[in-house]
Each structure stands twice: as structure tokens, then as C-alpha cells.
Wavefront OBJ file of the C-alpha trace (Angstrom):
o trace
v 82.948 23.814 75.548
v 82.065 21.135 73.572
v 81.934 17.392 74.425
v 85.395 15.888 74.760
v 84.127 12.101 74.382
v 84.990 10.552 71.412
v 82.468 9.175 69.109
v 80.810 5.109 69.640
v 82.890 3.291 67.049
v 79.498 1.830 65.690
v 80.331 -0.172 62.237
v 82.540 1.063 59.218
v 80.602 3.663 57.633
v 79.399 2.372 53.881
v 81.758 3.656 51.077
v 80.193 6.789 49.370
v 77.513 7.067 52.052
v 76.845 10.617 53.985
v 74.134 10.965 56.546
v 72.282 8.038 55.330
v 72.090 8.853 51.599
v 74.413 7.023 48.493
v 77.060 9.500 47.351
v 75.525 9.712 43.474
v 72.278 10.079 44.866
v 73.057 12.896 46.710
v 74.563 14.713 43.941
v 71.525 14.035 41.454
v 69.004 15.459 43.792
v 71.232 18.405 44.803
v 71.679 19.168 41.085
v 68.114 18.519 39.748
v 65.711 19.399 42.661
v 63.844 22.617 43.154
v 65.836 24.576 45.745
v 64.000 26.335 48.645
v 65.604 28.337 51.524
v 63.890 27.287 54.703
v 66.597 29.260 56.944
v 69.910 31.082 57.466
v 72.732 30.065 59.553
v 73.143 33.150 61.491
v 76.884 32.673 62.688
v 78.305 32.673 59.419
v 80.160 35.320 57.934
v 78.670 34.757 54.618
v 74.965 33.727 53.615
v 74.766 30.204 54.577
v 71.027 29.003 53.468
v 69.520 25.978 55.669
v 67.538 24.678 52.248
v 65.960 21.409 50.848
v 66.285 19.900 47.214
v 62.954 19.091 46.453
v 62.297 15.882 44.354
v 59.769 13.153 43.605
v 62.026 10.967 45.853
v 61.195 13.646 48.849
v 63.099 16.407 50.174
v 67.188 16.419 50.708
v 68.198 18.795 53.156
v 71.368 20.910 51.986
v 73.853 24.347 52.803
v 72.860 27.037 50.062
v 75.749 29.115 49.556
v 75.022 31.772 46.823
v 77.884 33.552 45.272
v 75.877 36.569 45.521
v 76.126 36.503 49.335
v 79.816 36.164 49.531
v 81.812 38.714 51.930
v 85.004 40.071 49.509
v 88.046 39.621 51.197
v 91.429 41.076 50.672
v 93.206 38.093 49.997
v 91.034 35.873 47.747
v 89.594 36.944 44.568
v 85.752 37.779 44.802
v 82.974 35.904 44.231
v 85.134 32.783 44.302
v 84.814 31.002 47.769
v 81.477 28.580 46.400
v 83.364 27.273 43.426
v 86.436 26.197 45.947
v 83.694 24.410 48.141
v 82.912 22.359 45.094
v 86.426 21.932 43.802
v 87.036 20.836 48.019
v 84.801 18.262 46.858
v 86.028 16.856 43.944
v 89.351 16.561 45.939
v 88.128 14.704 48.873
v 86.174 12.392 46.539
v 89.089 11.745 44.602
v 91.083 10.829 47.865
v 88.094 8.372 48.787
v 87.744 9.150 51.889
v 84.230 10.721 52.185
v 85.573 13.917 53.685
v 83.570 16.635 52.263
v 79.632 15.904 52.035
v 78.689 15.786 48.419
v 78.342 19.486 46.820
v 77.447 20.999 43.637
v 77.641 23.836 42.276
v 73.948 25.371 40.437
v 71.370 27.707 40.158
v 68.750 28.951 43.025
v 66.548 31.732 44.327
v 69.338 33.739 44.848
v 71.566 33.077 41.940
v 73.988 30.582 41.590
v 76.257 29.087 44.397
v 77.512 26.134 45.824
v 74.414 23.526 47.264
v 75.877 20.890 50.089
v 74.615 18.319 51.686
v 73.365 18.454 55.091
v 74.818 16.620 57.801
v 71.506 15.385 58.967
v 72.039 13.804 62.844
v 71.290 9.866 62.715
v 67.776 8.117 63.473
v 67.911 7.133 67.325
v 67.865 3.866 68.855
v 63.726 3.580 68.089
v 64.601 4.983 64.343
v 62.316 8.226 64.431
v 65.136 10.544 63.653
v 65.934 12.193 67.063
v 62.851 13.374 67.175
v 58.696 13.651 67.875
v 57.162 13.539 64.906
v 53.452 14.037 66.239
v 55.288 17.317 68.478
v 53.977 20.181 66.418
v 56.671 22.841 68.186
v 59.469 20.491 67.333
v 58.532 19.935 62.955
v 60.520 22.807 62.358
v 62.928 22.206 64.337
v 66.970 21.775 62.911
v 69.123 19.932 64.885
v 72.774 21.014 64.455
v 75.671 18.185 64.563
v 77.686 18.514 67.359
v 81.130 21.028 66.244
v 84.578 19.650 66.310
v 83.059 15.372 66.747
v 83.662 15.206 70.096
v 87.094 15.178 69.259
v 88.680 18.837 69.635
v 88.079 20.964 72.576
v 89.453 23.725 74.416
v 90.219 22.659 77.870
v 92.295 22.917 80.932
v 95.419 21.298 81.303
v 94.747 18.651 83.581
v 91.028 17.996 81.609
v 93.348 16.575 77.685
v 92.021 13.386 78.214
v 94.583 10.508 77.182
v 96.181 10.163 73.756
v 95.200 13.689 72.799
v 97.294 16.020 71.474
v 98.093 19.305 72.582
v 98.112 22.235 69.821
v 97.853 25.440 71.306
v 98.373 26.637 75.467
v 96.962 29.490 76.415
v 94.862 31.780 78.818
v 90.468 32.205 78.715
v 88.906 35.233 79.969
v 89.900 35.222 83.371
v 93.877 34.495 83.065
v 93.305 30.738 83.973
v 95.297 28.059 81.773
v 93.580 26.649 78.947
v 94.634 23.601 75.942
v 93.772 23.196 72.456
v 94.050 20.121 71.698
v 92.537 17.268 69.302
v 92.077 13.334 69.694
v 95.050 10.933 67.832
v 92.224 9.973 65.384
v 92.464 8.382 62.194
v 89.528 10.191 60.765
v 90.826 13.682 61.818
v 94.078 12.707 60.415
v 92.615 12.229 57.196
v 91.047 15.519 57.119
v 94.337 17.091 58.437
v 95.711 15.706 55.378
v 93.130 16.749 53.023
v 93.660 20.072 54.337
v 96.913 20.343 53.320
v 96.224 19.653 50.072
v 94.011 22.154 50.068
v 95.503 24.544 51.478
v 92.658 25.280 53.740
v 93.212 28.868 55.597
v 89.803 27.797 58.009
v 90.143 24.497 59.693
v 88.137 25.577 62.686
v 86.897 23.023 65.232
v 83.037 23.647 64.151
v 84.282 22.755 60.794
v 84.354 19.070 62.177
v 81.030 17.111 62.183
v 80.151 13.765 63.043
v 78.373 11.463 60.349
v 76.731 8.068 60.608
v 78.313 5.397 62.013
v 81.291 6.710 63.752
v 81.845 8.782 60.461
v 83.372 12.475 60.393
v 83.566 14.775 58.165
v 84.605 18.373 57.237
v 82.613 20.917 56.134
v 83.445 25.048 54.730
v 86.086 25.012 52.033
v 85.528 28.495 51.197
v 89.096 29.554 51.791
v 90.952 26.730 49.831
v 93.414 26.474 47.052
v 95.010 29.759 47.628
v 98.798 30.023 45.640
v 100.424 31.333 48.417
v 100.816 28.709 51.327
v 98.105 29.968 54.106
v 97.264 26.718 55.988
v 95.642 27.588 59.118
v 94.281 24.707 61.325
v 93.164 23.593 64.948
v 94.733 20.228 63.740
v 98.762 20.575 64.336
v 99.154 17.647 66.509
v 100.324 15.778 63.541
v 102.364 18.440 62.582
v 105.977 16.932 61.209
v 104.544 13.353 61.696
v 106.073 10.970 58.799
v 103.214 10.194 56.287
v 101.568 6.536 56.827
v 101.328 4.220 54.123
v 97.967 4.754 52.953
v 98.435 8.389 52.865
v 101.319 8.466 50.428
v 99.830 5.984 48.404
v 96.265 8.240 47.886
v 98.748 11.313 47.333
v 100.259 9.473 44.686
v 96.767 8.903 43.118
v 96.027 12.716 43.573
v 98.960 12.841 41.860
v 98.175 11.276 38.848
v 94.135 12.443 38.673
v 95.524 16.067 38.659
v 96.879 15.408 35.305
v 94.127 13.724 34.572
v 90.187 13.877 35.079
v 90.412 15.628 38.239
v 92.363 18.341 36.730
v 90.114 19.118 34.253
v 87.335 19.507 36.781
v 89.667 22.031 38.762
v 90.081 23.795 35.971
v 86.565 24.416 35.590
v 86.412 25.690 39.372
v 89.666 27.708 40.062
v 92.216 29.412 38.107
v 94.779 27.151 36.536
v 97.746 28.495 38.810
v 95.665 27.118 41.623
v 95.522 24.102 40.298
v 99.428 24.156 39.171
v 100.054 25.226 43.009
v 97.706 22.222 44.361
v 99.142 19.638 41.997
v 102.725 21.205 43.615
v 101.376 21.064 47.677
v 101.132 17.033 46.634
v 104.318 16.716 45.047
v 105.940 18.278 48.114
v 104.136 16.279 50.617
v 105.487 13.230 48.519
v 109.083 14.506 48.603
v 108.429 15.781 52.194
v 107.250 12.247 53.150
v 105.427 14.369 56.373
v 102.738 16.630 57.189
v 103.588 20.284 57.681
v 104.670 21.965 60.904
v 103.351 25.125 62.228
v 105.580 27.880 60.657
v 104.932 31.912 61.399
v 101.793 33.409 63.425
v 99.353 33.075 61.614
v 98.542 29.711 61.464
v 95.695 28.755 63.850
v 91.874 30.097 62.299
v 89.987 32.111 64.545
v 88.359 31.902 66.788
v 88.873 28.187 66.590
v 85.697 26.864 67.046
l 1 2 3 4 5 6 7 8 9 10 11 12 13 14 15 16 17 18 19 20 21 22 23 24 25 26 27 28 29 30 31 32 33 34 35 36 37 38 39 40 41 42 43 44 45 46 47 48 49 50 51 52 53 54 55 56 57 58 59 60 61 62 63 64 65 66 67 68 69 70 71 72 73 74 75 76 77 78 79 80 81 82 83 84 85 86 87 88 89 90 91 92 93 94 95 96 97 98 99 100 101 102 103 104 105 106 107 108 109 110 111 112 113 114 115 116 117 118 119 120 121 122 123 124 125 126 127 128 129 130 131 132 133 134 135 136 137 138 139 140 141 142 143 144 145 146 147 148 149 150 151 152 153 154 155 156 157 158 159 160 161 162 163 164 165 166 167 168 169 170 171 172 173 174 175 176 177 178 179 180 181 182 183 184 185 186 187 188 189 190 191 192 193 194 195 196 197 198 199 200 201 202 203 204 205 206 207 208 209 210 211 212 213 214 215 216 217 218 219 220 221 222 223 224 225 226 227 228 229 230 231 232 233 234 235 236 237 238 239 240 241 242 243 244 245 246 247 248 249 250 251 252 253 254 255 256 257 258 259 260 261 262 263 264 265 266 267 268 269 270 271 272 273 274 275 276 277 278 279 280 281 282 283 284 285 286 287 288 289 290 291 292 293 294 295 296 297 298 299 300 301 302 303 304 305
């Protein structure tokens, strides 16, 4: 199960910063550098390339996600899912809130596809990076962040710890009583948001990753933006909660950059009933003045981690 503590509050991560490198920087080396696949993420259902962006500034490690190694599914149109990572993107940057790590969407060895960030872990307390650089069995070495933050686990009853909030009870393996449940976190609730903006049908736990400096941030948005409602989330504790302040007012900006710049960019990314139907999921929340509730079966991902 993964680690139920929650995450040092450390300092305010810098605006537009993600694992240690400036938002715009990010996206110019992602865009311009020479892509090479040094690895596959095995557990994914579609190819997920461990890769670096290679430029005179050094190498930027990044999630290769070629169109060309996307699984077709019955309910979203093919060869789709790495333009809606990009156009997740260009939502959460909109929203400021540093949700999604910068992505792009380009060219590589295995034809185009959407090129993220990676979520790099943070230099230790001596500043080496986590780890030995003069350990020749360890250079090769990728060191995955840590799935759902350290703030969603499945547990037993009596193990929520306080302030959590319970999503799902159920049974593991052996008929004993298990929780889902998530931490009352500010930066989850932003993402829990986002989400249902986006109408993201995949909010697993391991879709949760911590940043730098008490930062976290969500990662695969290939099942976004979908017409038909099909939010599907380990993050329901909120579910029916009255929207704070600063979450109406950056739904209001949506609001207006979806007419605007932002929906041009969509535009460019999705279908323009998509965008129509995401521009209408913000207009609802606004007349809603809440976050959704769990309605029907089929509205927790799984398995959900």
C-alpha cells in the first residue's frame, strides 16, 4: 500500500516551476531537443517511453507517448488520447495551478505523440539527486515518484488517519474490510477540480505525484474531454462540497479563455464539440456553485491505483 503520510510542507513551490525546471523552459527543450527513448514503462496500457530531450543545455528527462502506440478503445476516437494530454495541459496552465507537468505535442523515433515532462524526485538533503553518482550499478537507474503523494491509500478502517476522507468501503482478497480514502488537501482539491473540467474518465491514485517543495501534481490525461459526462475518480471526498472562492473565480477565467486564446488552442487538439462540451462542464460548475457527486457505477477508475 502506499505511504499514508502526507508530504513535509517545505516552502511554496515557485510559480511555473516543475521538478526544478522554469515552466517555458521546459516546453522549449521538450519541443526543440533530439528525442531518445531510454525505456518503457511496462505497466501502462499504452507505450509510455522513459526518454530525454537532448539539448546544448543538457538532457531533460520526459514521458514519450507516440500516437502510434495508442490502444483503440471503444469509447474514444482513435489515435486521439496524446493530443488530450496536451490539451490537459493547456487547461491546467490556464487555471495556474501547475497541475499537469509541461507537455507538448511533436515528432520522435516513433512518430509523433505527446512528450511530458518527467517528474524527476528532488536533490536530497546533501544535493546529489537521491543518488551515488560514482555507483556505476545505480547511473541507470530511474527512480519513480511515489503514486497517489502520500495522500490516497487503500486502508483498513481503523488505519484513515485524521481529516481524511473516506471514498469507497470495501473488501481485499481475503474478505477483510478495507477504505479508499484521500487526505482534505488543498492541492488534491485542485486537481479534483481540474478533473472535472476535464472530464477525466482515469483519476487513479498513481496518477498523483509529488513535486518539489510540497508540490503535487497529476499526470495521464489520455481519457479527457469526452462529450458525454464519464468522470471517474479516486477523489469523491469533495463530492457535493460548495466551490471555494478561488475556485469559482479561476472557473470564471476558464470561462472567458475558452472564448478566447485557450479555445483556439483546443481547437487545434480536440474536436470542436469537445471543446463546446468543456466550455459547458465550466458553465455548469459555475451555476452548480459545487463539485459533482458520485452518480451511477461506474465512476471510480480501476484498479485505483
Amino acid at each position: 500500500m502506499p505511504a499514508r503520510e502526507r508530504l513535509p510542507a517545505l516552502s511554496a513551490p515557485a510559480p511555473g516551476a516543475f521538478a526544478g525546471v522554469a515552466e517555458a523552459d521546459a516546453l522549449a527543450r521538450l519541443a526543440t531537443g533530439e528525442l531518445q527513448v531510454r525505456g518503457r514503462l511496462a505497466d501502462a496500457s499504452n507505450a509510455t517511453l522513459y526518454s530525454v530531450a537532448a539539448t546544448p543545455e543538457g538532457e531533460l528527462a520526459c514521458v514519450y507517448k507516440p500516437v502510434a502506440g495508442e490502444r483503440p478503445l471503444w469509447d474514444f476516437p482513435d489515435d486521439t488520447l496524446a493530443r488530450r494530454e496536451v490539451a490537459s495541459y493547456a487547461v491546467s496552465a490556464a487555471t495556474g495551478w501547475d497541475v499537469v507537468p509541461p507537455t507538448v505535442f511533436r515528432d520522435g523515433p516513433l512518430g509523433p505523440g505527446s512528450v511530458q515532462l518527467w517528474l524527476q524526485a528532488p536533490p536530497d538533503e546533501d544535493g546529489d539527486g537521491g543518488g551515488d553518482a560514482d555507483d556505476a550499478d545505480d547511473a541507470d537507474v530511474v527512480v519513480l515518484p511515489q503514486p497517489g503523494a502520500g495522500l490516497i491509500d487503500v486502508t483498513t478502517a481503523r488505519g484513515v488517519p485524521p481529516g481524511w476522507l473516506p471514498v469507497l468501503r470495501a473488501e481485499d482478497h481475503a474478505g477483510r474490510p478495507v477504505v479508499l480514502a484521500h487526505a482534505d488537501d488543498a492541492r488534491l482539491r485542485r486537481i479534483a477540480v481540474l478533473d472535472a473540467v476535464l472530464n477525466n474518465a482515469d483519476r487513479k491514485g498513481g496518477h498523483v505525484l509529488p513535486g518539489w517543495h510540497g508540490a503535487v501534481h497529476g499526470v495521464d490525461h489520455g481519457l479527457t474531454f469526452h462529450v458525454e459526462p464519464k468522470l471517474r475518480t479516486v477523489l469523491w471526498g469533495w463530492g457535493g462540497a460548495g466551490l471555494l472562492e478561488e475556485e469559482r473565480a479561476v472557473l470564471e477565467r476558464l470561462r472567458e479563455d475558452l472564448g478566447e486564446r485557450l479555445g483556439e488552442v483546443l481547437v487545434e487538439l480536440l474536436s470542436v464539440e469537445e471543446v463546446v462540451a468543456t466550455l459547458e462542464r465550466v458553465e455548469h460548475l459555475l451555476r452548480a456553485g459545487r463539485l459533482p457527486r458520485q452518480r451511477g457505477q461506474r465512476t471510480l477508475p480501476w484498479p485505483p491505483f
